[in-house]
N, C-alpha and C positions, 0 to 999 in steps of 0.2 A: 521520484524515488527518494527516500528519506537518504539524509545526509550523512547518517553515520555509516552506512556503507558503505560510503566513500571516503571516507576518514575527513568529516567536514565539519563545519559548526551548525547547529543545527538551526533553524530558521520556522516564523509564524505558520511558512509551508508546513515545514514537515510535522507539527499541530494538526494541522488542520487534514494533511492526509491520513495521517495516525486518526483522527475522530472518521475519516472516510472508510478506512479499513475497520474499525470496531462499528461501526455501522451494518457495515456488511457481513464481517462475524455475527451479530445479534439477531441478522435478518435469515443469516441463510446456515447458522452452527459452525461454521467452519470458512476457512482461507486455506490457500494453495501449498503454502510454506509453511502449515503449521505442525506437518510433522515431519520435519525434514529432519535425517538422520544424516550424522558425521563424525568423525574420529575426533574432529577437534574443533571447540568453538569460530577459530577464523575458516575451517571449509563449509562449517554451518554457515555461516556469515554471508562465504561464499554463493552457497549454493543459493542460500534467500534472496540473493542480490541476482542471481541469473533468472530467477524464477519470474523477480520485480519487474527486468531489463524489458522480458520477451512479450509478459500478459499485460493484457490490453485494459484499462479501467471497466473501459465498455462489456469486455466480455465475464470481466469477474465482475460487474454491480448488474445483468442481465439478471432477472426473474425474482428483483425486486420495484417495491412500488414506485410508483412514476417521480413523483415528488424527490421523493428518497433518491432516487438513481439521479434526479438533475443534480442534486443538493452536495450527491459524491462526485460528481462530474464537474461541479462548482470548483469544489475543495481543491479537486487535482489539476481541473486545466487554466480553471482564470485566476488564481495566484500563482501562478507558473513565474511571470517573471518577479513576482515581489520575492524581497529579502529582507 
């Protein structure tokens, strides 16, 4: 999960999961949190980050092409411990 939801510095990660999410924007029109309504930019923030916490890479990169889905699957889980 990108690091500015957690108030962190941000890292090649969270790159490379941001190019894993506008992949999957491109591929399928839309993402989970992208229209998340709130009173105030930190409950948005919020809520984007609970959305991040729960859904699965797996289930949001589902009923794209194979390639594609290893490539977003790369992004998010085998730079997991780089910083």
């Amino acid at each position: 999960m990108q690091c500015f939801l957690f108030n962190k510095e941000q890292s090649r990660r969270d790159d490379l999961e941001s190019i894993a999410y506008m992949l999957i924007y491109f591929l399928k029109g839309t993402l989970p949190w992208q229209n998340v309504k709130a009173k105030s930019k930190k409950e948005k923030y919020e809520a984007i980050k609970e959305i991040k916490s729960y859904l699965k890479m797996e289930e949001l990169a589902k009923e794209i092409p194979g390639k594609i889905f290893f490539l977003v699957l790369f992004f998010k889980w085998f730079w997991r411990g780089v910083h």
